[in-house]
C-alpha positions in Angstrom: 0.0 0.0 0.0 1.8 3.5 -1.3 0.6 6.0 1.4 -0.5 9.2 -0.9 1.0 12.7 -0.1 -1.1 15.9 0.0 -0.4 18.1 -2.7 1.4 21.4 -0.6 0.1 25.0 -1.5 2.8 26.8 -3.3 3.4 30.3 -3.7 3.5 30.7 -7.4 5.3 33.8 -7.5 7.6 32.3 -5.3 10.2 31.3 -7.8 9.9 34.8 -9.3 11.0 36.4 -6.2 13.7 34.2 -5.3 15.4 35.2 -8.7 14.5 38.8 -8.3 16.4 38.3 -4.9 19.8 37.1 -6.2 19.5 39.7 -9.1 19.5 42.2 -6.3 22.8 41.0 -4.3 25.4 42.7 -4.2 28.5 41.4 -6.1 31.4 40.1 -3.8 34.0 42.1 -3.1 37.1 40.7 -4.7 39.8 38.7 -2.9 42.8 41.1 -2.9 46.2 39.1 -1.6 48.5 41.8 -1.7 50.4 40.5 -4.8 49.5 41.8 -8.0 50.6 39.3 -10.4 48.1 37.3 -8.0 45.4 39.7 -8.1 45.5 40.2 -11.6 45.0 36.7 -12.1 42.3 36.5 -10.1 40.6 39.0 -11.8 41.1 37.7 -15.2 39.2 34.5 -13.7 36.7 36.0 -11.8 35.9 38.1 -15.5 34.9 34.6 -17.1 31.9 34.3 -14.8 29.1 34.0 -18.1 32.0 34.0 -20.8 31.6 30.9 -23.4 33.6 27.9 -22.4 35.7 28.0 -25.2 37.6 31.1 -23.4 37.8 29.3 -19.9 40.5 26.6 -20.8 43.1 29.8 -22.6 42.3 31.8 -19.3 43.0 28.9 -16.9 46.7 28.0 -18.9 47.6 31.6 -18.7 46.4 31.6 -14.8 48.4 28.4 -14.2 51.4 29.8 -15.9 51.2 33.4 -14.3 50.6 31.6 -10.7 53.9 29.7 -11.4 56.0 32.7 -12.3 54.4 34.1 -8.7 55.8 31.3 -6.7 58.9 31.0 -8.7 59.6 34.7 -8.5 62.7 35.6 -5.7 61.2 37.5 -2.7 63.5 39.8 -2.5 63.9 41.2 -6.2 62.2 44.7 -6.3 58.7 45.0 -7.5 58.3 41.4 -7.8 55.4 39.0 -6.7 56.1 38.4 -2.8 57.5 41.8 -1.6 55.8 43.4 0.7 53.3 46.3 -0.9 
């Protein structure tokens, strides 16, 4: 015997509103590490949020390699990644 399950009263503008709600957030603030080779890179990222795919994998290599170059980089050379700003 399957026991049968009231039907629930929905809201049907419910959905609506919920959109119109994340429409209306605020965007994050971006993550700033001090670095900016870092930041840079994040930001390149963080501007592929509702860019076609095809762009993603070209932004992700040059991230990757960028990144590298970051932790590669010698502390104490001026105005490299790693010094203190």
């Amino acid at each position: 015997m399957t026991e049968q399950v009231p039907p629930y009263d929905v809201d049907p503008d419910l959905e609506d509103r919920a959109h119109e709600e994340m429409r209306s957030e605020p965007e994050p603030e971006q993550t700033r590490t001090g670095v900016a080779a870092v930041d840079d890179v994040l930001a390149e990222v963080d501007r592929l949020d509702g860019a076609p795919l095809d762009e993603h994998l070209g932004t992700y290599e040059r991230a990757h390699e960028a990144l590298r170059s970051a932790l590669d980089a010698d502390p104490g050379e001026p105005g490299e990644p790693g010094e203190p700003a």
